[in-house]
Short mmCIF file of the C-alpha atoms (twelve columns), coordinates in Angstrom:
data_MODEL
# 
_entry.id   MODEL 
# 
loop_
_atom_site.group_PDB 
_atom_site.id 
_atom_site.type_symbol 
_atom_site.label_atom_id 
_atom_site.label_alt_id 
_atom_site.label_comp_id 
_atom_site.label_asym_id 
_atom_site.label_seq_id 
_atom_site.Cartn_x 
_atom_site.Cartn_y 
_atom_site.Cartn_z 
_atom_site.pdbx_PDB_model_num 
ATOM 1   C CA . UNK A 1   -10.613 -55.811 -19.672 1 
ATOM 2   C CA . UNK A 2   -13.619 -58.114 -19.586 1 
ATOM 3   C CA . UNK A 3   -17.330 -57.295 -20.591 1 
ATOM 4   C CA . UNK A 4   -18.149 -58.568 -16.870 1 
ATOM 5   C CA . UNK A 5   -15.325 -56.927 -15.353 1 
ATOM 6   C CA . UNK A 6   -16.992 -53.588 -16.819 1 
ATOM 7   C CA . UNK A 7   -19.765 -54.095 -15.498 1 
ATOM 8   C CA . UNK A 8   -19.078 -54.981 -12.018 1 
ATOM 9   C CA . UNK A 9   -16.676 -51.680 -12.084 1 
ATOM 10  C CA . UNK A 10  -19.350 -49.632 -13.697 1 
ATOM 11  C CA . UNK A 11  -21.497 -50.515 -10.566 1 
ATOM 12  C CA . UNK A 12  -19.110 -49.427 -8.063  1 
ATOM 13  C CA . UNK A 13  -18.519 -46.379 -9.268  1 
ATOM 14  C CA . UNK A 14  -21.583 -44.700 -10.336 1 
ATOM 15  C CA . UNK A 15  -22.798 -44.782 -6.638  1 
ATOM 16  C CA . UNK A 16  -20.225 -43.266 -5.909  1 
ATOM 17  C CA . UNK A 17  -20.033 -40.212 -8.798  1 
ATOM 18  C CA . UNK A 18  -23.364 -39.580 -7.712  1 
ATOM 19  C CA . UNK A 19  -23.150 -39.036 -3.848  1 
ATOM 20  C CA . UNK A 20  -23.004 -35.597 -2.558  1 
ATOM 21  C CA . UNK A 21  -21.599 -35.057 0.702   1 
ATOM 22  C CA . UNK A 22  -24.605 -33.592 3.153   1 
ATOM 23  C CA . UNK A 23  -24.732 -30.123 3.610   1 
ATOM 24  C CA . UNK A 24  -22.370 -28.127 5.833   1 
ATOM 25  C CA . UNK A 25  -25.007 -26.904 8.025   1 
ATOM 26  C CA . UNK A 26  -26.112 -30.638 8.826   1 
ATOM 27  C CA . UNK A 27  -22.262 -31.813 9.720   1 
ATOM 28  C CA . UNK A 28  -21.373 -28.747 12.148  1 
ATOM 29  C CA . UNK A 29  -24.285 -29.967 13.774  1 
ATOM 30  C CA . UNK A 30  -23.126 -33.172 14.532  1 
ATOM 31  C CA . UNK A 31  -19.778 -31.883 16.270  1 
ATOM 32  C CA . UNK A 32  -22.070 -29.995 18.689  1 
ATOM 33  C CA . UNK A 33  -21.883 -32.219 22.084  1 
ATOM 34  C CA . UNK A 34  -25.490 -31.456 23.434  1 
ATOM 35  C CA . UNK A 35  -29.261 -31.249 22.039  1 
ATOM 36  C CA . UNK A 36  -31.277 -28.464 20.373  1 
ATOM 37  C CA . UNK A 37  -33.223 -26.343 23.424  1 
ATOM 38  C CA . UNK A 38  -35.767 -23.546 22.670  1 
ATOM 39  C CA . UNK A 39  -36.002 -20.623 25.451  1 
ATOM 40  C CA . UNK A 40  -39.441 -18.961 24.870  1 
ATOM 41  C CA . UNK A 41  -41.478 -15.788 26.934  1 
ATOM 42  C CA . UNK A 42  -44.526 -17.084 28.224  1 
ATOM 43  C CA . UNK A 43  -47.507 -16.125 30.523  1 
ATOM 44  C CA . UNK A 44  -48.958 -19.669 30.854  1 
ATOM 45  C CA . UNK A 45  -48.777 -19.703 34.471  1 
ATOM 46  C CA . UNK A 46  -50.653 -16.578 35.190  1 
ATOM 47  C CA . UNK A 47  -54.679 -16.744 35.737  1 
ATOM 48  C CA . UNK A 48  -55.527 -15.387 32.243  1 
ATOM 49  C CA . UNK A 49  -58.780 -15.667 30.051  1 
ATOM 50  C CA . UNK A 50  -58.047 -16.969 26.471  1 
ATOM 51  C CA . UNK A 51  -60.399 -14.810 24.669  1 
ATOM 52  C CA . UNK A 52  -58.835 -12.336 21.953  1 
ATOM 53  C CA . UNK A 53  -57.630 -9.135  23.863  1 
ATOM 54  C CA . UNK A 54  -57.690 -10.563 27.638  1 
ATOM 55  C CA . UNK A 55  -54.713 -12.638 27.164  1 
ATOM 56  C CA . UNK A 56  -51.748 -11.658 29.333  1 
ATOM 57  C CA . UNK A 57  -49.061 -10.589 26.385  1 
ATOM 58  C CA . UNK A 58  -45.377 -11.857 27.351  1 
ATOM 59  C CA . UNK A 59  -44.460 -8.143  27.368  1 
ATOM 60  C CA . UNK A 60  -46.363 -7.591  30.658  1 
ATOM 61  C CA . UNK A 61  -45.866 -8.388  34.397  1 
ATOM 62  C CA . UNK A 62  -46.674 -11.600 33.842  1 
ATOM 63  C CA . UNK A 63  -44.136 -12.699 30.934  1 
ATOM 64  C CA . UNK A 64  -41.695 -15.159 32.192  1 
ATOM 65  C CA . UNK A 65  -38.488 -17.121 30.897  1 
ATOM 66  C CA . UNK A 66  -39.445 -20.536 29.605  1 
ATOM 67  C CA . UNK A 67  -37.607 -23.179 27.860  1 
ATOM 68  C CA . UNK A 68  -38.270 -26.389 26.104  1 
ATOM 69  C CA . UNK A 69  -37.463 -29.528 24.148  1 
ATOM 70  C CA . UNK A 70  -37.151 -28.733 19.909  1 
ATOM 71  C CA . UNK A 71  -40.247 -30.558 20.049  1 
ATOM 72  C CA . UNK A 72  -42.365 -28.732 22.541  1 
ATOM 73  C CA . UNK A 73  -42.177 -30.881 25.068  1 
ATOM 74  C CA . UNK A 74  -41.190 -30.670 28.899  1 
ATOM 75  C CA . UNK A 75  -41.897 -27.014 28.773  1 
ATOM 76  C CA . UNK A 76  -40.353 -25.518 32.276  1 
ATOM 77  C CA . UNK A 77  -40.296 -21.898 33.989  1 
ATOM 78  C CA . UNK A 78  -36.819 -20.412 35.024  1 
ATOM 79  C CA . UNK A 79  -37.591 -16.823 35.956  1 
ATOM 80  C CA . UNK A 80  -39.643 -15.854 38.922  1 
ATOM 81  C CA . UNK A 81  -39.605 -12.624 38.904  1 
ATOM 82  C CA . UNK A 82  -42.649 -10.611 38.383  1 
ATOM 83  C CA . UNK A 83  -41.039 -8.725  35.805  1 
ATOM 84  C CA . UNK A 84  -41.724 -9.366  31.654  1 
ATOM 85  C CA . UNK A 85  -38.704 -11.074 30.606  1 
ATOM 86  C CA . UNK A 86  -38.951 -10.976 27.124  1 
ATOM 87  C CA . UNK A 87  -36.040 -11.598 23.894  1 
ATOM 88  C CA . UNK A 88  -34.132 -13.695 25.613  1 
ATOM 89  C CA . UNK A 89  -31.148 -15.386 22.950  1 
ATOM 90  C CA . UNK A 90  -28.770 -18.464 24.028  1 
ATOM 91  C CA . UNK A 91  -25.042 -17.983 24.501  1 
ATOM 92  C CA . UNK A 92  -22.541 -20.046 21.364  1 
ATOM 93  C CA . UNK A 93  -21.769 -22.855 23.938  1 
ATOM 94  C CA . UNK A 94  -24.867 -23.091 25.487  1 
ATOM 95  C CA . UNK A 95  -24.302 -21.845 28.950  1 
ATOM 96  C CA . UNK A 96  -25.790 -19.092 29.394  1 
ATOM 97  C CA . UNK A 97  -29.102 -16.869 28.587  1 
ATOM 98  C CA . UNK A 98  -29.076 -13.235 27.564  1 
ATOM 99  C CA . UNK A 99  -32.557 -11.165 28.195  1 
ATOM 100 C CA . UNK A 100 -34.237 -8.427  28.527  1 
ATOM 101 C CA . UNK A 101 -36.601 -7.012  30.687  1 
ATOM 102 C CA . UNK A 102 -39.356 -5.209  29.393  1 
ATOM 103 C CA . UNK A 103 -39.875 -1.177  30.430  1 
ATOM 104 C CA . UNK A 104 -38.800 2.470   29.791  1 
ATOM 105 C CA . UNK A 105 -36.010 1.199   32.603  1 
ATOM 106 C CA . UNK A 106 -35.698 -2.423  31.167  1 
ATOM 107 C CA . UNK A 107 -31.856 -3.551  30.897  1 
ATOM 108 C CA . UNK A 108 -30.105 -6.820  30.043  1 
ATOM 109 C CA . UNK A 109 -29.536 -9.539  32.247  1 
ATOM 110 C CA . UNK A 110 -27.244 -13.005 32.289  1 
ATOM 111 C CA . UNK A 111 -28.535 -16.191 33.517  1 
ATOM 112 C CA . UNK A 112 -27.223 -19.905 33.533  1 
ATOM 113 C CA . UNK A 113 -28.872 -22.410 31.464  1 
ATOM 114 C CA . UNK A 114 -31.405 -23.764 34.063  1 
ATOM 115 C CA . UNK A 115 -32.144 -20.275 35.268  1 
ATOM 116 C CA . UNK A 116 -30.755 -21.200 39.007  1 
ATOM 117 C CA . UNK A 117 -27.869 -18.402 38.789  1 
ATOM 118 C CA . UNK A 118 -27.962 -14.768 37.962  1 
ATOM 119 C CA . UNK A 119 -24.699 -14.293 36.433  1 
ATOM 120 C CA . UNK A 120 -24.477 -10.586 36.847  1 
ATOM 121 C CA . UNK A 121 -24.615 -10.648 40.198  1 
ATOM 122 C CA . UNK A 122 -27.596 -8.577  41.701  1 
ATOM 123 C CA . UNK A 123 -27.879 -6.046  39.099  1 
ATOM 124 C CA . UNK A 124 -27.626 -6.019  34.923  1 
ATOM 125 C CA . UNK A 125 -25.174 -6.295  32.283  1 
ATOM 126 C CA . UNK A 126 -25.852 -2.942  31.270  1 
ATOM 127 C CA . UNK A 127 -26.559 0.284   32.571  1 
ATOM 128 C CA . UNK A 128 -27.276 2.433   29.823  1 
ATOM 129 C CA . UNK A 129 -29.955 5.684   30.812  1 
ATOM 130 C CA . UNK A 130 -31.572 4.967   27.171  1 
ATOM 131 C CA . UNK A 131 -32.440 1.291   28.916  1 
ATOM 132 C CA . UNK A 132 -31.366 -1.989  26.582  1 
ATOM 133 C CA . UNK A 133 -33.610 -4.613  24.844  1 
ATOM 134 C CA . UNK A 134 -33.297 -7.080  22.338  1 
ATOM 135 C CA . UNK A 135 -29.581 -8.355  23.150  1 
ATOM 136 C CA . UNK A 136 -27.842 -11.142 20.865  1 
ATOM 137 C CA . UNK A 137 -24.448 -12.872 21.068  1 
ATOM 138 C CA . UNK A 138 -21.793 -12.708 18.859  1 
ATOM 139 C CA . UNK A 139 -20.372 -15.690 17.374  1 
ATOM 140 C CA . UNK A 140 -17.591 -16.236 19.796  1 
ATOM 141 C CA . UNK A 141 -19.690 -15.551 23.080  1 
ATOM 142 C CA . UNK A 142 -17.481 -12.619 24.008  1 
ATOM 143 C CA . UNK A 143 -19.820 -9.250  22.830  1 
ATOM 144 C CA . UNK A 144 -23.676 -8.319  23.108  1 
ATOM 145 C CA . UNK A 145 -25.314 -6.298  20.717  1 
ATOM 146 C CA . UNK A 146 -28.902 -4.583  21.595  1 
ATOM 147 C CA . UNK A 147 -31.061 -2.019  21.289  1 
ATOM 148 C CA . UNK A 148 -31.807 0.919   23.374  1 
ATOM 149 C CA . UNK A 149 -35.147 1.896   23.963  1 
ATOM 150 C CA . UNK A 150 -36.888 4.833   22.421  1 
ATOM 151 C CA . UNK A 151 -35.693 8.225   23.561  1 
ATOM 152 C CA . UNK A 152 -37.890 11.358  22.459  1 
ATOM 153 C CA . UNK A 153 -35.492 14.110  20.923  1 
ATOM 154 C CA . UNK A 154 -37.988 17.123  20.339  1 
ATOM 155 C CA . UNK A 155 -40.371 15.862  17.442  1 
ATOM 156 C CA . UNK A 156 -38.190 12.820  17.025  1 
ATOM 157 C CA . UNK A 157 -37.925 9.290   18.482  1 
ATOM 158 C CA . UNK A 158 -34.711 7.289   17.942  1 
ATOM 159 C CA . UNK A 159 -33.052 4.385   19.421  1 
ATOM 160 C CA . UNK A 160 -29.549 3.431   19.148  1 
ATOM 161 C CA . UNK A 161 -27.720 0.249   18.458  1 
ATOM 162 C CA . UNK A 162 -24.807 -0.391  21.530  1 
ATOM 163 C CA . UNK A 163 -22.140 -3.105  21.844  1 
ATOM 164 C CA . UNK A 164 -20.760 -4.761  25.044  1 
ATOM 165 C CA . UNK A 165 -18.581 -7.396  26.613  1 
ATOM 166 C CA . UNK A 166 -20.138 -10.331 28.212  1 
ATOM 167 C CA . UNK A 167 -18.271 -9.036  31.126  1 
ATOM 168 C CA . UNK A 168 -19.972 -5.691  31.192  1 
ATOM 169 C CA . UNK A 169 -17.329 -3.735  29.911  1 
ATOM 170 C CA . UNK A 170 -16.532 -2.083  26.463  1 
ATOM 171 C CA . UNK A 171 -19.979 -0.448  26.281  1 
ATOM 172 C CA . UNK A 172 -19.861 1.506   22.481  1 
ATOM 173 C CA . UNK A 173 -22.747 3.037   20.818  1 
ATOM 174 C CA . UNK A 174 -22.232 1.721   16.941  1 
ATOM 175 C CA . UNK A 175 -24.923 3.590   15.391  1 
ATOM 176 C CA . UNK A 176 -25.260 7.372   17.038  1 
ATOM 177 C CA . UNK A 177 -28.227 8.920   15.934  1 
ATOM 178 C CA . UNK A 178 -30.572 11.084  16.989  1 
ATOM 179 C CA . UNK A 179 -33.549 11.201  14.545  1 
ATOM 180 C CA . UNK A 180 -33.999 7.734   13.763  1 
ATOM 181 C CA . UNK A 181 -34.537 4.680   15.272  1 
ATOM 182 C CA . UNK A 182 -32.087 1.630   15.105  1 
ATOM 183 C CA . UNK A 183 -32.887 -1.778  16.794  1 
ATOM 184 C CA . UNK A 184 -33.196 -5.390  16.998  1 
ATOM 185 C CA . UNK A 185 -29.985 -6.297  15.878  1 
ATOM 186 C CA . UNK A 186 -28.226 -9.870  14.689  1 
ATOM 187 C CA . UNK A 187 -24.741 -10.862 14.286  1 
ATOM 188 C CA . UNK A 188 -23.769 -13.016 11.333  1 
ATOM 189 C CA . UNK A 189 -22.555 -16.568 11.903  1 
ATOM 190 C CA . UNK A 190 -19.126 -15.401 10.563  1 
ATOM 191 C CA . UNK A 191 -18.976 -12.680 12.858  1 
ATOM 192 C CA . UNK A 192 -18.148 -10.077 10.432  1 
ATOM 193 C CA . UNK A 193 -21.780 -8.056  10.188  1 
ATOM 194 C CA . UNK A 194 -24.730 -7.306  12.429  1 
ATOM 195 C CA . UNK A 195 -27.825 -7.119  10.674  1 
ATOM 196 C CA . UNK A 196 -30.278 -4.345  12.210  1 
ATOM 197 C CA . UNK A 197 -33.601 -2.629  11.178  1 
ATOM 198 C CA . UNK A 198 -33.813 0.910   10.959  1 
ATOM 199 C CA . UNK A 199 -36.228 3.592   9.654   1 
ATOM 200 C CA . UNK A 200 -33.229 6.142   8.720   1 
ATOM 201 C CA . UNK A 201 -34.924 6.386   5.235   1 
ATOM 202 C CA . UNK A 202 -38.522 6.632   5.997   1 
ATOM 203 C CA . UNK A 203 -40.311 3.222   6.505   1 
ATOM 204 C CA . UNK A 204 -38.342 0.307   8.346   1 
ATOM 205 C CA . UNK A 205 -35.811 -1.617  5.980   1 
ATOM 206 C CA . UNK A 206 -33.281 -4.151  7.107   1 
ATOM 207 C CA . UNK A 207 -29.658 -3.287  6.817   1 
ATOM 208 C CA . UNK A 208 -26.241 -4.986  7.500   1 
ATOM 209 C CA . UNK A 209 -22.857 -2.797  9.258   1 
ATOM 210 C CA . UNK A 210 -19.185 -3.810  10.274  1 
ATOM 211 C CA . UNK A 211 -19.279 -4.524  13.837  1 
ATOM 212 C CA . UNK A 212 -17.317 -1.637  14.977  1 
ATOM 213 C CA . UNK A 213 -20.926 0.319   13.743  1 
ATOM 214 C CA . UNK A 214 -19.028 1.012   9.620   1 
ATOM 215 C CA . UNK A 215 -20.316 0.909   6.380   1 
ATOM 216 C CA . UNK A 216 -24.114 0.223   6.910   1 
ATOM 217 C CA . UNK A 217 -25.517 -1.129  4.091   1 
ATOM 218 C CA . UNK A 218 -29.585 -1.169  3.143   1 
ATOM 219 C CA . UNK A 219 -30.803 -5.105  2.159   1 
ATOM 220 C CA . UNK A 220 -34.816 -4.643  1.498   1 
ATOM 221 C CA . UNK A 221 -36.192 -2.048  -0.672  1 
ATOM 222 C CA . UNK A 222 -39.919 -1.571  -0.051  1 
ATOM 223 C CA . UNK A 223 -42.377 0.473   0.995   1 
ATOM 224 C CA . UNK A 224 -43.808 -1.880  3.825   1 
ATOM 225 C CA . UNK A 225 -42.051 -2.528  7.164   1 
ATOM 226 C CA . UNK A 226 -39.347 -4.899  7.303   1 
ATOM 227 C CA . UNK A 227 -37.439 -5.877  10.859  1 
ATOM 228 C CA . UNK A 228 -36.875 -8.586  12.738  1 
ATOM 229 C CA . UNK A 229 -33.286 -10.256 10.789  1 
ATOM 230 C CA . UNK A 230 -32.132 -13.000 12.422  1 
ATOM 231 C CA . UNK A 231 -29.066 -14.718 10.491  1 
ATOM 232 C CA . UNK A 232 -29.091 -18.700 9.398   1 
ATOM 233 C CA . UNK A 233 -25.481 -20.362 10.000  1 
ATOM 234 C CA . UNK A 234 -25.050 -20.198 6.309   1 
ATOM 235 C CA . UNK A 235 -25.553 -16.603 5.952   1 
ATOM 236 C CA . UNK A 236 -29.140 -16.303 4.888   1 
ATOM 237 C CA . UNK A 237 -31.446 -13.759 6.866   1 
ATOM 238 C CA . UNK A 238 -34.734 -14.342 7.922   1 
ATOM 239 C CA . UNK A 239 -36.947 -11.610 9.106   1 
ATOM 240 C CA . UNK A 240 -41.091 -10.393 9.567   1 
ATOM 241 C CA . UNK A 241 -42.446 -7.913  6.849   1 
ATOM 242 C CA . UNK A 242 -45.817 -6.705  5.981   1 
ATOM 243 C CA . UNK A 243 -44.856 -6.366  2.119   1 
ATOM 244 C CA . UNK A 244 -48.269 -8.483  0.967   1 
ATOM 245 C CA . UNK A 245 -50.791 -7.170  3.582   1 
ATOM 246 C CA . UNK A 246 -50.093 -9.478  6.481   1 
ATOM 247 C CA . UNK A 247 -46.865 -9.898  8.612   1 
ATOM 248 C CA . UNK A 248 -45.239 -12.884 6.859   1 
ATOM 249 C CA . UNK A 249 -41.894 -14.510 7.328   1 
ATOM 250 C CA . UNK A 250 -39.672 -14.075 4.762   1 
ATOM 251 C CA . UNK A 251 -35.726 -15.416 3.780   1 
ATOM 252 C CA . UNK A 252 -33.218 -13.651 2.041   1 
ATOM 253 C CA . UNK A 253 -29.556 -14.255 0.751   1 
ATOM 254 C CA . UNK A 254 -27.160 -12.255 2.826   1 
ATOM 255 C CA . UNK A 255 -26.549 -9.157  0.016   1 
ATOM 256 C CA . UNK A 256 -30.509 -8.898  -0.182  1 
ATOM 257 C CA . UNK A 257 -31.288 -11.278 -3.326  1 
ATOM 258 C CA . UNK A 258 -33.253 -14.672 -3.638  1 
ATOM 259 C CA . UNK A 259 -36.051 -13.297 -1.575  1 
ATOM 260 C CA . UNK A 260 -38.872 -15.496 -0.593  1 
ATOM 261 C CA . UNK A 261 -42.312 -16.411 1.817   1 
ATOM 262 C CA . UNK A 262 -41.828 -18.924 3.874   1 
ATOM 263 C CA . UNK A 263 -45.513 -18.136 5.622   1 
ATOM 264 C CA . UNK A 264 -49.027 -17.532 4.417   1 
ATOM 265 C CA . UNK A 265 -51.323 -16.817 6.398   1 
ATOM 266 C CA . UNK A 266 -54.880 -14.932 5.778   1 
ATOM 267 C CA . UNK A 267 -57.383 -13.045 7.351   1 
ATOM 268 C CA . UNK A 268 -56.125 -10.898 10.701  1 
ATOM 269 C CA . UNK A 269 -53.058 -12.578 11.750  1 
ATOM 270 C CA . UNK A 270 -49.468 -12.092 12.189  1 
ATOM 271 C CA . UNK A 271 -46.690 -13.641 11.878  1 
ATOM 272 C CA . UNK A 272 -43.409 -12.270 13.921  1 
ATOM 273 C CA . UNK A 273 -39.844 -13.311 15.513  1 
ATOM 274 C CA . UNK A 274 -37.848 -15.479 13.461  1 
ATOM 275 C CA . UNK A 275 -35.784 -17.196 15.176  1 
ATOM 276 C CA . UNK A 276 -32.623 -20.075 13.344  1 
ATOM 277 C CA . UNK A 277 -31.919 -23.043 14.738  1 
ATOM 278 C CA . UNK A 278 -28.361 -23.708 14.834  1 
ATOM 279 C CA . UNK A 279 -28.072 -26.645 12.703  1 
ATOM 280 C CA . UNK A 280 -29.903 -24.528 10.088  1 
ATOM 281 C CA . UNK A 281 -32.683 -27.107 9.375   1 
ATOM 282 C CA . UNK A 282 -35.680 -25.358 11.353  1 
ATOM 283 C CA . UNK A 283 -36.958 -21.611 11.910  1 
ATOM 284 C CA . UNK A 284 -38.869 -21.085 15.142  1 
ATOM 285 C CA . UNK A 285 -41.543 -17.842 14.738  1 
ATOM 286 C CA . UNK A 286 -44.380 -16.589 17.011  1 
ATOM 287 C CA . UNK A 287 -47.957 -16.359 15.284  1 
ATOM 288 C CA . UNK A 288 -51.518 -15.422 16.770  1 
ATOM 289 C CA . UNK A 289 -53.222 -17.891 13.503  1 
ATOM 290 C CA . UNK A 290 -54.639 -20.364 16.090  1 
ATOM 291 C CA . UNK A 291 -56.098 -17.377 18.137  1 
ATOM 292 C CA . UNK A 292 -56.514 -14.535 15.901  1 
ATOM 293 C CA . UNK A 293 -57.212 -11.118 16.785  1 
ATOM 294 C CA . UNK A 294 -61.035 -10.214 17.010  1 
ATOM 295 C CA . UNK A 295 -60.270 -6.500  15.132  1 
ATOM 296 C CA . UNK A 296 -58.256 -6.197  12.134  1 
ATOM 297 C CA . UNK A 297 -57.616 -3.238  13.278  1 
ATOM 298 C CA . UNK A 298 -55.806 -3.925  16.158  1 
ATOM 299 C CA . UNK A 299 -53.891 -7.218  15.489  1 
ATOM 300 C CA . UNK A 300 -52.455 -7.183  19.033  1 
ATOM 301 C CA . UNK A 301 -55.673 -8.712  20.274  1 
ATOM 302 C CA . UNK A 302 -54.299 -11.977 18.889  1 
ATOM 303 C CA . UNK A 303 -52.450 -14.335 21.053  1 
ATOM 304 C CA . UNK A 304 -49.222 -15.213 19.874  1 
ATOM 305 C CA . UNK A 305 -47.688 -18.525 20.649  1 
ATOM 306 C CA . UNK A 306 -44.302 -20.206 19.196  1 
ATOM 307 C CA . UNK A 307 -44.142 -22.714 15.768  1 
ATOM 308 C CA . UNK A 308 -41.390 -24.111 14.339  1 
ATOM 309 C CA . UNK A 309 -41.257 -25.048 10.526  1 
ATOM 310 C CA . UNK A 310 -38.559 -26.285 8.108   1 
ATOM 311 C CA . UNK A 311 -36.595 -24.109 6.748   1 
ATOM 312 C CA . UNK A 312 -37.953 -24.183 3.674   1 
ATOM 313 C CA . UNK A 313 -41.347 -23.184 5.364   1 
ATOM 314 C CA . UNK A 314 -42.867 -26.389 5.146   1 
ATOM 315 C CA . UNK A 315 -44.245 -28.291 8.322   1 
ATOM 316 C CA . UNK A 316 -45.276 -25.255 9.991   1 
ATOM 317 C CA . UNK A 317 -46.321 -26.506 13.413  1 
ATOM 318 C CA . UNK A 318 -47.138 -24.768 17.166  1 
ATOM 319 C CA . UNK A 319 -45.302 -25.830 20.328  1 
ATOM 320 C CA . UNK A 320 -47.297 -24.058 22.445  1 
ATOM 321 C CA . UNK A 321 -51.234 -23.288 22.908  1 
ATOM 322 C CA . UNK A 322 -53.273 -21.907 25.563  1 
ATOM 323 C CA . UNK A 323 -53.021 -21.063 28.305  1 
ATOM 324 C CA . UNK A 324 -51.747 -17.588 28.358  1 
ATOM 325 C CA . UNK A 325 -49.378 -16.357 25.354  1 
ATOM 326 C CA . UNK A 326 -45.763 -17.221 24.381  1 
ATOM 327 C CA . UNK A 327 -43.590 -15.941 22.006  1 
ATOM 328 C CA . UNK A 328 -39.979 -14.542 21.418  1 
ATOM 329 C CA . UNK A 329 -38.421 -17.739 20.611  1 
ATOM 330 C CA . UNK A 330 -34.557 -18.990 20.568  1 
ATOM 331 C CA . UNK A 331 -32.775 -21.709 19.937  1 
ATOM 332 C CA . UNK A 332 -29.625 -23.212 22.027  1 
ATOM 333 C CA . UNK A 333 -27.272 -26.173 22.174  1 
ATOM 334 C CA . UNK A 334 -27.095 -27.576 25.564  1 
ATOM 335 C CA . UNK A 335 -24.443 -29.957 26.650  1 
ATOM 336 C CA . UNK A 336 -25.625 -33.575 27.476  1 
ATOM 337 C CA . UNK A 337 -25.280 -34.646 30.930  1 
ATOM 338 C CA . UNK A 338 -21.790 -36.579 31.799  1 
# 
């Protein structure tokens, strides 16, 4: 074989030995038919002042169902109905919207995409005495999982963790406690584990079970407040904790290790919700740092409203401003128009 011949050979191949396919996350993407759509709670439209404290929060009367290009723009109501919708979470194939409203009484609720069509006809999905909050599809858009709200048991509040079909059957209680509290749960992209948070050993932790409520498992090990998991398609969880002094985001591998801060912010600010976007490249999360609270002592004065920022935690950006306060983020895949 030639010197020059060598060469040119050499210079095909190396390209090639050195190309790594993109990553899986990026490619299932791409077989999606459809564009990235964020559903947010939001009180924009009501007449509210946008000092610290007088803000209408998205978990009163006034929160409504919004949703929204990735980018924040084109920002458009779909519920009208005096009631705070709040938590609502996108179905797999992008037809439908879960929610929740918010109350002692509040229960879950299916909507289309637009918002035009309730799709449990004039009542909820569920029924449950406890009420139901927080709801979240399972991979193959068959099962909810949620949340009850609190119930007082003598000197104890708890709150359960329930299962049920899309159709409104199959109601099952997966956690069945009565001391503790169990809530805000997340089903892996794999559909084999729902990650939950739960202060059954003193402060909240996060913690992973079966779906059929089995072997629970404890992920975070502090003595600060963990909650909020929400599961990246390749099996990372994201969730809020107050571990340094300030509610942070923070990632995790699925079994707990290769913990890390995505956020940083200072003084009296939180930041809450976070929320995957299906092509894993992006984490939408609600923060009050452009309109922090007033009282360090009572963060809820802040008004929250949604960012987005790589999943990495770089490029953290907001969506939405004043007026009002949104928050409660999701992300969904909606199909293109024909």
């Amino acid at each position: 074989m030639s010197a020059v011949f060598r060469r040119l050979l050499n210079a095909l191949l190396v390209p090639l030995l050195l190309w790594t396919a993109p990553a899986a996350t990026h490619l299932a993407a791409q077989d999606v038919p459809g564009h990235l759509m964020i559903v947010f709670s939001s009180t924009q439209h009501a007449d509210c002042p946008g000092e610290p404290g007088s803000a209408c929060e998205v978990v009163g009367p006034f929160g409504e169902l919004y949703v929204m290009n990735r980018n924040g723009h084109d920002q458009t109501r779909i519920t009208f109905d005096n009631v705070a919708d709040y938590r609502a979470r996108w179905s797999p194939d992008g037809t439908q919207i879960a929610f929740s409203t918010v109350g002692t009484s509040g229960q879950i609720f299916l909507i289309s995409a637009n918002g035009t069509q309730q799709l449990t006809g004039t009542g909820p999905l569920t029924e449950t005495g406890a009420g139901a909050v927080a709801p979240d599809w399972s991979p193959d858009g068959k099962r909810i999982v949620f949340q009850t709200n609190p119930v007082r048991n003598g000197a104890f509040t708890y709150r359960d963790v329930f299962v049920i079909n899309a159709d409104g059957t199959g109601l099952t209680n997966l956690t069945h406690n009565s001391t503790y509290q169990d809530g805000r749960p997340a089903w892996s992209p794999d559909g084999t584990r729902i990650a939950f948070q739960s202060n059954r050993d003193g402060n909240f932790e996060i913690y992973v079970m079966n779906p059929d409520g089995s072997n629970p498992v404890r992920l975070t090990f502090d003595d600060h407040s963990d909650g909020e998991p929400d599961w990246s398609p390749d099996g990372r969880i994201a969730f809020s904790s107050d571990r340094d002094g300030n509610l942070q985001i923070w990632v995790m591998n699925g079994d707990g290790t290769g913990l890390k801060k995505l956020t940083n912010t200072m003084g009296c600010t939180r930041n809450l919700d976070p929320a995957w976007s299906p092509d894993g490249r992006k984490i939408a999360f609600d923060s009050d740092r452009d309109f922090p609270s007033d009282d360090c002592h009572n963060l809820e004065r802040g008004i929250l409203q949604v960012f987005v920022m790589n999943a990495d935690g770089t490029d953290q950006v907001s969506l939405t401003s004043l007026p009002g306060e949104s928050a409660s983020a999701a992300w969904g895949w909606v199909k293109d128009s024909d």
